[in-house]
LOGUZA-280897 format. One record per atom (N, C-alpha, C): x, y, z. Coordinates in pm, whole numbers, padded with zeros to 5 digits, always signed. Example, Ala and Ser with C-alpha at 12.3 -4.5 7.8 and 13.67 -1.06 7.14 Angstrom:
<pts>
+01319-00569+00780+01230-00450+00780+01320-00330+00780+01285-00225+00708+01367-00106+00714+01290+00003+00787
</pts>
This chain:
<pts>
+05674-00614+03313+05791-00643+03229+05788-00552+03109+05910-00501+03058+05923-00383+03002+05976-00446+02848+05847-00485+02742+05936-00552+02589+05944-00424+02515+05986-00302+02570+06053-00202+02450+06154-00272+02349+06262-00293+02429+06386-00340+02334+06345-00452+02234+06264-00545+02244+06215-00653+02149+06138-00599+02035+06049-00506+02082+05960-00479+02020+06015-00364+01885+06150-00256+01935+06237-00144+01876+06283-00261+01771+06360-00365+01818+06449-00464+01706+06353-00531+01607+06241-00550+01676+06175-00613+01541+06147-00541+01422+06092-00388+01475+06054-00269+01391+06230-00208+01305+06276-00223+01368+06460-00179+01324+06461-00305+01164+06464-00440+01258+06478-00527+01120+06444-00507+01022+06273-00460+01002+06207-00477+00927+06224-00363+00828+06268-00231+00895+06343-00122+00836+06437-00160+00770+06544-00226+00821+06672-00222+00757+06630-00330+00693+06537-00420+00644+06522-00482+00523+06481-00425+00397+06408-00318+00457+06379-00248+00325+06510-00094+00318+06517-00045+00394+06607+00073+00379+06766+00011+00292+06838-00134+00330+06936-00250+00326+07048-00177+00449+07197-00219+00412+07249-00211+00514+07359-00119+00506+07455-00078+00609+07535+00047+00604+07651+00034+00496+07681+00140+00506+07793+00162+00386+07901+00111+00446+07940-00004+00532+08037-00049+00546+08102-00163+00466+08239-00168+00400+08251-00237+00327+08353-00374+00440+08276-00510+00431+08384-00617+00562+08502-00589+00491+08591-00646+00576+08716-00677+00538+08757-00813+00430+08799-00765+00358+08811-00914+00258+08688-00915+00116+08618-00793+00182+08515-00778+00057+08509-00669-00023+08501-00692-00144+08485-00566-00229+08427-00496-00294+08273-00564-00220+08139-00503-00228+08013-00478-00068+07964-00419-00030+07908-00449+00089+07809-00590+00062+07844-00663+00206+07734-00773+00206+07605-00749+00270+07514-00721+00164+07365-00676+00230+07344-00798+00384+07366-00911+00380+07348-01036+00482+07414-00995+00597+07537-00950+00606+07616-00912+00687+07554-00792+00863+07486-00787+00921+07465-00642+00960+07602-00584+01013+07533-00480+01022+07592-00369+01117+07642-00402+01251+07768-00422+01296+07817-00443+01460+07809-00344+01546+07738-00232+01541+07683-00133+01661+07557-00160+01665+07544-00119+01817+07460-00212+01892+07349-00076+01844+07231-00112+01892+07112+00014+01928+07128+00087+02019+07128+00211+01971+07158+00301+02104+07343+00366+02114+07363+00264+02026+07527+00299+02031+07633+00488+01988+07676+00563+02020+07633+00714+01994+07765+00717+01868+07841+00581+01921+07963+00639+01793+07967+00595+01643+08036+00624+01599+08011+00586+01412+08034+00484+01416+07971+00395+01258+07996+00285+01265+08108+00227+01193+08129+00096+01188+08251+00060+01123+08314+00117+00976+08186+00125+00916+08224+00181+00772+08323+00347+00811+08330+00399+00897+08404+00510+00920+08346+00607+00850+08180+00600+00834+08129+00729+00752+08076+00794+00907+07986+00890+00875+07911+00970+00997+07752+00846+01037+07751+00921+01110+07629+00883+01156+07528+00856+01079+07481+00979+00962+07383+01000+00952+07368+00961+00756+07518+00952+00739+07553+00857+00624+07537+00693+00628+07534+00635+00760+07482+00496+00751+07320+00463+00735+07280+00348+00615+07106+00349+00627+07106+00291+00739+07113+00181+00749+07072+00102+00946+07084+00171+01046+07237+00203+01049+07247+00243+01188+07198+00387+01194+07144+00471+01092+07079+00606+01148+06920+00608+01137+06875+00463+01068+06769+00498+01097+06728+00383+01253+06813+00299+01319+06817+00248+01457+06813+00306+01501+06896+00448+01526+06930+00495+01629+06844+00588+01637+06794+00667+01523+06654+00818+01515+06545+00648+01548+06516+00586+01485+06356+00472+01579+06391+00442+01692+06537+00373+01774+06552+00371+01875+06502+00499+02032+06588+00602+01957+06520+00719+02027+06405+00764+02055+06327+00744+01944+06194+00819+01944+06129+00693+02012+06132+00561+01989+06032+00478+02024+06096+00422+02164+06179+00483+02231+06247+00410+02351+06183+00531+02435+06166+00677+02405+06090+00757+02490+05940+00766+02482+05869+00676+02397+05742+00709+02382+05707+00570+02491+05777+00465+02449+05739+00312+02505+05774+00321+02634+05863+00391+02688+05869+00419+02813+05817+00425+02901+05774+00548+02856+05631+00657+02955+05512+00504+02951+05471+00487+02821+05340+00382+02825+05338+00255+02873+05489+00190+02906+05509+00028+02892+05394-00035+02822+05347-00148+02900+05243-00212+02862+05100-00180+02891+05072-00040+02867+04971+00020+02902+04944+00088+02774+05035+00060+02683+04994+00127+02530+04875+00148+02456+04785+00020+02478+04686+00016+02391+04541-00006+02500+04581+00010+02629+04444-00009+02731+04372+00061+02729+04364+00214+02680+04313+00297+02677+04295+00424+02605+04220+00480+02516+04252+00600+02462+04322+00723+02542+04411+00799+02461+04435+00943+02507+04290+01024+02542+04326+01127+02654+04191+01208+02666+04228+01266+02566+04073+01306+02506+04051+01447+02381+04022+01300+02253+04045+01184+02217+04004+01155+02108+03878+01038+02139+03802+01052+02006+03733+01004+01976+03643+00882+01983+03613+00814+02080+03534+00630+02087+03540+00602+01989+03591+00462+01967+03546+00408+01861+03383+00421+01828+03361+00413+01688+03248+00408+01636+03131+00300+01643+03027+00295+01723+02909+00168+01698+02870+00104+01655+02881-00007+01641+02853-00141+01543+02707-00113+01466+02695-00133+01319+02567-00090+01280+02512-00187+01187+02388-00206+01189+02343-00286+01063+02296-00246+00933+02290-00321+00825+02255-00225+00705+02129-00287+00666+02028-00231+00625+01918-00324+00509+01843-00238+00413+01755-00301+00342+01680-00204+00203+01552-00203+00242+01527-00091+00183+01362-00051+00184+01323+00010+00091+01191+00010+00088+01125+00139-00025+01046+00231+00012+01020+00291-00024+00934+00406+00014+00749+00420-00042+00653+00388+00060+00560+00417-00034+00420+00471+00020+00319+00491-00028+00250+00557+00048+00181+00470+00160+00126+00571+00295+00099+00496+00414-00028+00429+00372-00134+00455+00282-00238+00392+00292-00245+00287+00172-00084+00287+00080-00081+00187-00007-00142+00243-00151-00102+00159-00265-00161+00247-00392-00297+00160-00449-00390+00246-00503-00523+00164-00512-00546+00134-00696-00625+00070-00714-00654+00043-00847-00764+00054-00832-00848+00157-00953-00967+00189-00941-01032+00122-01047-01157+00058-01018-01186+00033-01161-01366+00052-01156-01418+00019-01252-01579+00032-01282-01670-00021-01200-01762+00016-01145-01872-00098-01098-01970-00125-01182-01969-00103-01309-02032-00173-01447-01996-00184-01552-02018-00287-01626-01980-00308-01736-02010-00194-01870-01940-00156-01957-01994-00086-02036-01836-00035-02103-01895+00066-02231-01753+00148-02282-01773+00323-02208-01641+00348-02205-01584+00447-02077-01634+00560-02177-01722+00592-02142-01776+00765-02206-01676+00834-02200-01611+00847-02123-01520+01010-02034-01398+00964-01993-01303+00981-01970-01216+00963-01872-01159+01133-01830-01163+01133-01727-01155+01339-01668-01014+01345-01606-00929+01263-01600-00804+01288-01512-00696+01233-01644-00603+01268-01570-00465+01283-01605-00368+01209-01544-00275+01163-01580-00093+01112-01486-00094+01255-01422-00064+01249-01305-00003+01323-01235-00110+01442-01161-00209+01382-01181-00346+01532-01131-00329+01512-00988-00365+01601-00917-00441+01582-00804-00611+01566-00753-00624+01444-00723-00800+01452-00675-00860+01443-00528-00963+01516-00524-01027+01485-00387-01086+01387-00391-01136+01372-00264-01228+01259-00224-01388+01260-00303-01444+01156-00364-01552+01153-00456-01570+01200-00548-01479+01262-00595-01412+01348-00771-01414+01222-00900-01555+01280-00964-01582+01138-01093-01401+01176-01182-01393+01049-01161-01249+01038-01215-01303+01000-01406-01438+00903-01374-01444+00846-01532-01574+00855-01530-01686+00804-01661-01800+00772-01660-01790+00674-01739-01937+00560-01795-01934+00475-01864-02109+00506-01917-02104+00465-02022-02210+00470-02081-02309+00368-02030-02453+00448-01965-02522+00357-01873-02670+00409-01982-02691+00408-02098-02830+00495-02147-02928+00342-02139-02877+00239-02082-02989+00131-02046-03034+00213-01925-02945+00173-01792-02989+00237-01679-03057+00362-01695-03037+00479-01792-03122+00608-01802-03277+00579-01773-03249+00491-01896-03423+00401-01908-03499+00396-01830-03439+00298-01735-03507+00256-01597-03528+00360-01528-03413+00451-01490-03492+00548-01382-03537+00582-01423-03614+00669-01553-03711+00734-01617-03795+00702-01547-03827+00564-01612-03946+00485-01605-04001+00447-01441-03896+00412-01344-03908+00417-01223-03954+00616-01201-03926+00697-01227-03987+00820-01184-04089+00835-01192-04146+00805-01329-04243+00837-01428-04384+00741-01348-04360+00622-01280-04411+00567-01212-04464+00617-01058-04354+00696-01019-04358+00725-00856-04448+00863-00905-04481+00966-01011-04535+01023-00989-04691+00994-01022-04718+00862-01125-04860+00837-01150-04940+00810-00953-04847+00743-00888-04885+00681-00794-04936+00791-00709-04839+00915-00662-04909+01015-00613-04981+01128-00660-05012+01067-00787-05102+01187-00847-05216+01118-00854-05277+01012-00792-05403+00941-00761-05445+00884-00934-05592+00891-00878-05698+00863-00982-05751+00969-01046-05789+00959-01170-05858+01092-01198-06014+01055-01210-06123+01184-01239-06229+01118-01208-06311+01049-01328-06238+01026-01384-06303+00940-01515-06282+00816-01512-06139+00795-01448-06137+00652-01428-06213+00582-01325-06209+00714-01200-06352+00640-01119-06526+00639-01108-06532+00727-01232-06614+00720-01342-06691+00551-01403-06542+00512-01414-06564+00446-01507-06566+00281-01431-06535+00293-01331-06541+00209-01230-06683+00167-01191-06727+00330-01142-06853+00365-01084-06974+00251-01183-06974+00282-01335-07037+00269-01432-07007+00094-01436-06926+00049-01429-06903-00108-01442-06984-00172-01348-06973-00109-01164-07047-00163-01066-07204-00145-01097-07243-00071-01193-07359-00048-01201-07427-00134-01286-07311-00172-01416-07411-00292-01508-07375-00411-01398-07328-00421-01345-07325-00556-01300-07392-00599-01131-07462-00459-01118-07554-00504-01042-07693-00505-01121-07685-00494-01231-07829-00494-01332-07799-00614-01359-07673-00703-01398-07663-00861-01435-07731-00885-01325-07691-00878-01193-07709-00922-01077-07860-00950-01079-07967-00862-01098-08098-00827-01060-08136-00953-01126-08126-00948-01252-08129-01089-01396-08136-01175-01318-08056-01227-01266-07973-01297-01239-08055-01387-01091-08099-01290-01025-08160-01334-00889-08288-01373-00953-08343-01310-01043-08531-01358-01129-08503-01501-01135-08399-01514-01267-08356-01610-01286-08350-01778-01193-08299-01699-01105-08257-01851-00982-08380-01854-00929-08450-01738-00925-08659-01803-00838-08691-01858-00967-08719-01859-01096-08776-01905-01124-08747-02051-01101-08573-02067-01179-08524-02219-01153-08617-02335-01031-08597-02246-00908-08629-02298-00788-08764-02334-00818-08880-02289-00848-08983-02285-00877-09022-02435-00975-08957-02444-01085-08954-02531-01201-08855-02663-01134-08782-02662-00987-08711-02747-00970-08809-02798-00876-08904-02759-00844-09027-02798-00743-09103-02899-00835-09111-02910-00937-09181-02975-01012-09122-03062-01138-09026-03072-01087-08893-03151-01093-08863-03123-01317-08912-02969-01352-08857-02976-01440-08715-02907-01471-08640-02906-01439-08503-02868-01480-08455-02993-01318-08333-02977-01342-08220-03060-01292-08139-02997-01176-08095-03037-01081-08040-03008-01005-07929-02939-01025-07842-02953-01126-07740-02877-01190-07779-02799-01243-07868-02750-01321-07939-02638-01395-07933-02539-01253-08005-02561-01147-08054-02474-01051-07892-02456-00922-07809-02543-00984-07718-02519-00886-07598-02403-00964-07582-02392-01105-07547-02319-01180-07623-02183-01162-07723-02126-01174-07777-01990-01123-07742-01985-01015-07732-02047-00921-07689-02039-00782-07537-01933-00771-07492-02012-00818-07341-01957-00837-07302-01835-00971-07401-01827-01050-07450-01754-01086-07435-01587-01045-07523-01585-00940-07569-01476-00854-07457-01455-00816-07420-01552-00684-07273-01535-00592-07143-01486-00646-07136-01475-00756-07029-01439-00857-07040-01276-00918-07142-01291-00892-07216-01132-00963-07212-01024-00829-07254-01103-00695-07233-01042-00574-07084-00993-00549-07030-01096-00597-06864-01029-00522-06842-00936-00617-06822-00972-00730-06811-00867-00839-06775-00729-00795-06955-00686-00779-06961-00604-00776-06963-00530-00600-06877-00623-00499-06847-00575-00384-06680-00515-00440-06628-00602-00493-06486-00561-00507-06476-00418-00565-06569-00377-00701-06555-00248-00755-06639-00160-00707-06700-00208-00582-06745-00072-00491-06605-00018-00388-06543-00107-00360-06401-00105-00293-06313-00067-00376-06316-00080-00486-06158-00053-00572-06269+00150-00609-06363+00129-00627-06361+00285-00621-06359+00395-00517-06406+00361-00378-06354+00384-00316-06194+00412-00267-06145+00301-00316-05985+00387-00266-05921+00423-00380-06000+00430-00457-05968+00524-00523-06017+00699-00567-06106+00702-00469-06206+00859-00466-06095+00918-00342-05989+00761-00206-05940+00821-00112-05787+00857-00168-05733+00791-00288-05620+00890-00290-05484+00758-00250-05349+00761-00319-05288+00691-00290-05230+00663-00171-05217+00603-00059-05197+00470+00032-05035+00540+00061-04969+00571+00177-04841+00610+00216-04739+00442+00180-04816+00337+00166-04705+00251+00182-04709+00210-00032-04783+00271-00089-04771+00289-00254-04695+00343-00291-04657+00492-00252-04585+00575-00213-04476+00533-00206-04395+00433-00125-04272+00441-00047-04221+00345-00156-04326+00258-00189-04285+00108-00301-04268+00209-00410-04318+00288-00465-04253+00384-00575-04113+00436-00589-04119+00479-00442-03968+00593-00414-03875+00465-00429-03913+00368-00352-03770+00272-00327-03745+00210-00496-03827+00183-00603-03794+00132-00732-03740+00272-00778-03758+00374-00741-03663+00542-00811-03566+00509-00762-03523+00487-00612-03391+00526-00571-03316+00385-00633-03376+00248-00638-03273+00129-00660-03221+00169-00834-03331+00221-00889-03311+00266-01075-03202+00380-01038-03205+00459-00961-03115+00575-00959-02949+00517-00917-02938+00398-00769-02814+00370-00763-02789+00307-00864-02784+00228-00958-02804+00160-01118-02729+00254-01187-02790+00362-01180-02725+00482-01348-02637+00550-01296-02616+00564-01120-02503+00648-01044-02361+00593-01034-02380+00431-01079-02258+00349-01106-02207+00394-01232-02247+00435-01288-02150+00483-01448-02064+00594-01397-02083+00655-01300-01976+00721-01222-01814+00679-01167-01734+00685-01193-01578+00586-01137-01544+00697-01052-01579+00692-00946-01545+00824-00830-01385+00785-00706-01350+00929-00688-01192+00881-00623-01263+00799-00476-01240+00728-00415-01261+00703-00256-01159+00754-00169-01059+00829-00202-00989+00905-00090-00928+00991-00189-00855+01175-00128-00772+01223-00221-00661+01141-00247-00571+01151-00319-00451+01137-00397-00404+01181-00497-00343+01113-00580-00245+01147-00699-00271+01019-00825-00308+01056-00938-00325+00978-01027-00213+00967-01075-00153+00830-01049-00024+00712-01098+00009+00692-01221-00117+00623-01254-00089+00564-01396-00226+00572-01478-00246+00568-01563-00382+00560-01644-00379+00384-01741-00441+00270-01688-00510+00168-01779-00523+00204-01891-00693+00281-01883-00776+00274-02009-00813+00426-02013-00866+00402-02115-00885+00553-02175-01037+00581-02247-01043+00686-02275-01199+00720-02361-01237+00589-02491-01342+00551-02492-01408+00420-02550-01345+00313-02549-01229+00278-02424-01239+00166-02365-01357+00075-02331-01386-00076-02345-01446-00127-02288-01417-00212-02141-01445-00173-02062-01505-00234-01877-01548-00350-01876-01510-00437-01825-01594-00561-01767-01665-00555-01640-01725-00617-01633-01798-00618-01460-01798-00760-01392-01796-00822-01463-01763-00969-01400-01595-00940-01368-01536-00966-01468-01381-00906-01440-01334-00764-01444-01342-00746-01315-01265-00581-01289-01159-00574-01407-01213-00436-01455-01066-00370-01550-01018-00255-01462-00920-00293-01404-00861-00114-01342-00857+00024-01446-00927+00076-01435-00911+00205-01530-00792+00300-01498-00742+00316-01364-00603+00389-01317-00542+00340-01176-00425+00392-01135-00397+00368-01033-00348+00507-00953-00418+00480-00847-00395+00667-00733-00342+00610-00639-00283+00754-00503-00219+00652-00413-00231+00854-00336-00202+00860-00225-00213+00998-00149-00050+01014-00105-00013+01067-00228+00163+01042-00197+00187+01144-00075+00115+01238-00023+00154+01335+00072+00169+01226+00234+00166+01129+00230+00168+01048+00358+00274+00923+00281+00358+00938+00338+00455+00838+00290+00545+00757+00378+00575+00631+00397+00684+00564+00480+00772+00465+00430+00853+00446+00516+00923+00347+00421+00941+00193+00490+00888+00122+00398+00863-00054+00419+01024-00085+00450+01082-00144+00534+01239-00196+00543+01225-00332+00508+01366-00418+00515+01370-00592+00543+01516-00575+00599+01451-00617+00688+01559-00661+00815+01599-00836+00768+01755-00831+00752+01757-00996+00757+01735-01079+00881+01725-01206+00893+01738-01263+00970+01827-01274+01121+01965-01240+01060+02061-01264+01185+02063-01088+01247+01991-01010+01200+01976-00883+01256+01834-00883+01314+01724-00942+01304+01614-00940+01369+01585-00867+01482+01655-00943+01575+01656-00936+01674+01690-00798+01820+01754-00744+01700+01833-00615+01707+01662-00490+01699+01583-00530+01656+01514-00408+01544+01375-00422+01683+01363-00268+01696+01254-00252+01826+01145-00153+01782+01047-00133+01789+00925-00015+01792+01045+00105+01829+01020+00204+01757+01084+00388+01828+01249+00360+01785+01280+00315+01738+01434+00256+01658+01472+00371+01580+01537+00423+01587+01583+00530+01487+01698+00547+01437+01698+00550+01286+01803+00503+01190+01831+00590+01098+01895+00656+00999+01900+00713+00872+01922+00609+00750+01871+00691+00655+01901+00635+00523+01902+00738+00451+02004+00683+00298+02012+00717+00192+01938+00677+00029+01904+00763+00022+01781+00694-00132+01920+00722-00255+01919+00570-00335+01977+00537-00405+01997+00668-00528+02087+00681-00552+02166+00852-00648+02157+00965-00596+02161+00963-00441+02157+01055-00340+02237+01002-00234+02347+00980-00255+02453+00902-00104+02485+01004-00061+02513+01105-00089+02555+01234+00030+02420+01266+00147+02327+01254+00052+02211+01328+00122+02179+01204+00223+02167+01226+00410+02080+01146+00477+01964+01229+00532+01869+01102+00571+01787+01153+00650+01767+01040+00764+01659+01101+00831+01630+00994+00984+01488+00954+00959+01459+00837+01010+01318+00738+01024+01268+00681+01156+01223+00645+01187+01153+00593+01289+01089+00455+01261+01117+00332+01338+01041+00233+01350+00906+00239+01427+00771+00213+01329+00673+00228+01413+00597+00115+01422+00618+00025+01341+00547-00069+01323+00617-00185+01283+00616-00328+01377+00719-00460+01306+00580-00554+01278+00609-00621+01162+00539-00705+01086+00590-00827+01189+00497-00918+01229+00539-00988+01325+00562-01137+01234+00610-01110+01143+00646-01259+01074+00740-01277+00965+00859-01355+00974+00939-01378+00894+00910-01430+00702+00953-01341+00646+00873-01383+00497+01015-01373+00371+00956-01442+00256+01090-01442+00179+01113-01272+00114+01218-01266+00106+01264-01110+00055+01183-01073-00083+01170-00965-00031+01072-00930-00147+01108-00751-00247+01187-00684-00170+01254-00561-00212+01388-00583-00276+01426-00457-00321+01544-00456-00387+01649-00501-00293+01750-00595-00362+01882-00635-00336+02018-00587-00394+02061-00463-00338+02190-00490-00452+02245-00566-00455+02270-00682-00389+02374-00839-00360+02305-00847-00458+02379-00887-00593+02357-01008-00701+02375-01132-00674+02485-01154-00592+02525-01305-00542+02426-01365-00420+02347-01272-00401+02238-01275-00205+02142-01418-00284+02184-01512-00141+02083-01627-00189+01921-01602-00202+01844-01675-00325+01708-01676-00341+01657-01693-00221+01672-01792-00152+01592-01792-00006+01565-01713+00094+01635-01624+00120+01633-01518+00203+01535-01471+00313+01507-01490+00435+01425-01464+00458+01460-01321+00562+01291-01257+00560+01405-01117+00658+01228-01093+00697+01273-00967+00824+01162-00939+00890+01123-00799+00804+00997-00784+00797+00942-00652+00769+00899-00563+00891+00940-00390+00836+00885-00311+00960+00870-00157+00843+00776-00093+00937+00704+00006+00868+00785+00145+00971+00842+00197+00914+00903+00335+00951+00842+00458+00894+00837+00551+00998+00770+00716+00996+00885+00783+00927+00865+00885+00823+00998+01007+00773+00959+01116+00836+01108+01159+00935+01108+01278+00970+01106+01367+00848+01107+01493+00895+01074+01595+00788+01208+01594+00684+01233+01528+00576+01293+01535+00492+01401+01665+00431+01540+01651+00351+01565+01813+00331+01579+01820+00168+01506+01703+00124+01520+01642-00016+01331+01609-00017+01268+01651-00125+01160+01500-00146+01214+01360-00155+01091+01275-00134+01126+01161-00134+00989+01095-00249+00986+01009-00278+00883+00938-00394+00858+00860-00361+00750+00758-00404+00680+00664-00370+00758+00588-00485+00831+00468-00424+00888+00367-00506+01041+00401-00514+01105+00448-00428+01257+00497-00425+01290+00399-00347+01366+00299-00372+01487+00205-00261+01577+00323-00232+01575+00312-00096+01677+00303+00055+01759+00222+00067+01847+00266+00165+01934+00202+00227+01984+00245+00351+01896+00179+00437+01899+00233+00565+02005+00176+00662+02081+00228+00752+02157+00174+00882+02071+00175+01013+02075+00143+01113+02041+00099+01281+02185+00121+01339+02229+00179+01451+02336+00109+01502+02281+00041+01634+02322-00105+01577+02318-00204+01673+02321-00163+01809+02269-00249+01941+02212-00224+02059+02393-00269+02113
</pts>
């Protein structure tokens, strides 16, 4: 069924409501009645009542130029007008989703701080330096710890530098009076024994020399042994008990060191030269981060979830850069719904919000990008 003609009159009306109506004046009137129309039909080729031309009536010339044009276009198409595009133009465009992200580094930004308490001797970096890996960023005044390792060195070398021979000299000379007590000492207990035969001294008298002697014996077994190893020279396991009190005194004074644990970029600076450090409570002295590896954190809302896959690839625009895009990659989805936590431009966006997180790769950029820049990334929907 062919609604050209319905469809021409509705579009005609709506014209001649705004264009108004022909210069015909009715009969009996002595002004035109806008209410009144025009009595030629659509399509009609002769003038109209007003007895002007054609192209002097508003209605009937603009009926008859829309009649024409839209009676040969509606023709050809009937009701096939809108089923299909013309060849040569364009698909409509793909449904897409929008959300925010930021940008920041892949291994996250670190806060460095002391592993001892003390005031910061040094601080050697700057905002904005670059450091390698184990680069003393700070020091702290450790002249207790100096102490100790001294003293732990100063120790490990008495140990392998033995005895000298005066002290085993002097050893030698001790075992010697006290095997001369000893000699005393044995007269002594015969006689006792002797005088205890004839019951003058006491059983305790003679049990006291007893022990006497036995006391004088070990004596002088022990400092025949202690000179001996000491004529042989210090013992490999003396030795090692030395080194290990150097090296525990040495990790001690190597902590006044604040060293990078990966390269990066120094952020921000805490504290500064004669700052004081806590060690019970960490003081961050700076914050670094390896801005040369960078991605960008998204939040996917909720009713888009579902949409968002591993290998997803999207562009975004970093906020005072809308001309400029680039492309990302989904590489990683946070497998749990959490409350929003990035920038919103919705002022009105409810507090509750919950949205999925996912970690995206930057293709090679034609702009830098920074650590801490909100995005605004698109997906087009599946």
């Amino acid at each position: 069924m062919n609604r050209t003609p319905g469809r021409v009159a509705q579009i005609s009306n709506l014209l001649y409501r705004s264009f108004g109506t022909c210069g015909r004046l009715p009969t009996g009137r002595s002004r035109p009645d806008p209410l009144r129309p025009c009595r030629l039909k659509i399509g009609d080729t002769a003038k109209c009542n007003s007895a002007l031309p054609l192209r002097r009536c508003g209605r009937c010339g603009v009926e008859a130029v829309l009649a024409a044009v839209l009676t040969l276009f509606l023709a050809g198409c009937g009701d096939d007008v809108a089923k299909a595009p013309a060849s040569g133009q364009s698909q409509p465009a793909k449904p897409q989703f929008v959300c925010t992200g930021r940008v920041e580094p892949v291994d996250g930004e670190v806060e460095v701080s002391a592993q001892m308490a003390g005031t910061l001797e040094a601080v050697l970096v700057k905002e904005g330096d670059w450091v390698e890996k184990d680069a003393i960023l700070a020091s702290v005044d450790a002249r207790r710890e100096k102490a100790q390792l001294d003293l732990a060195e100063a120790r490990l070398a008495r140990v392998k530098a033995g005895h000298g021979a005066e002290e085993i000299a002097a050893v030698v000379h001790q075992r010697e009076a006290l095997e001369a007590d000893l000699a005393y000492a044995q007269k002594e207990l015969e006689r006792a024994r002797k005088l205890r035969e004839t019951a003058a001294i006491s059983d305790d008298e003679l049990e006291s020399k007893q022990k006497r002697v036995a006391s004088l014996q070990k004596q002088i077994e022990s400092l025949g042994q202690q000179a001996a190893a000491m004529k042989r020279g210090p013992i490999p396991e003396e030795i090692a008990v030395a080194q290990a009190e150097v090296e525990a005194a040495r990790t001690s004074y190597e902590l006044r060191h604040v060293r990078a644990q990966s390269s990066g970029a120094i952020l921000h600076l805490y504290r500064h030269t004669g700052d004081y450090v806590s060690g019970n409570w960490p003081t961050p002295i700076l914050r670094m981060a390896d801005t040369n590896r960078l991605q960008v954190r998204i939040e996917v809302g909720e009713s888009d979830g579902h949409q968002v896959t591993p290998g997803m690839t999207g562009t975004f625009t970093v906020f005072g850069m809308t001309n400029e895009l680039r492309q990302l990659t989904i590489r990683t989805i946070l497998p749990s719904f959490a409350p929003k936590r990035l920038f919103d431009p919705d002022g009105n966006a409810r507090l509750d919000t919950r949205t999925l997180q996912a970690l995206c790769d930057l293709k090679e950029p034609r702009q830098p990008v920074y650590s801490g820049q909100r995005v605004l990334v698109r997906f087009h929907a599946h």
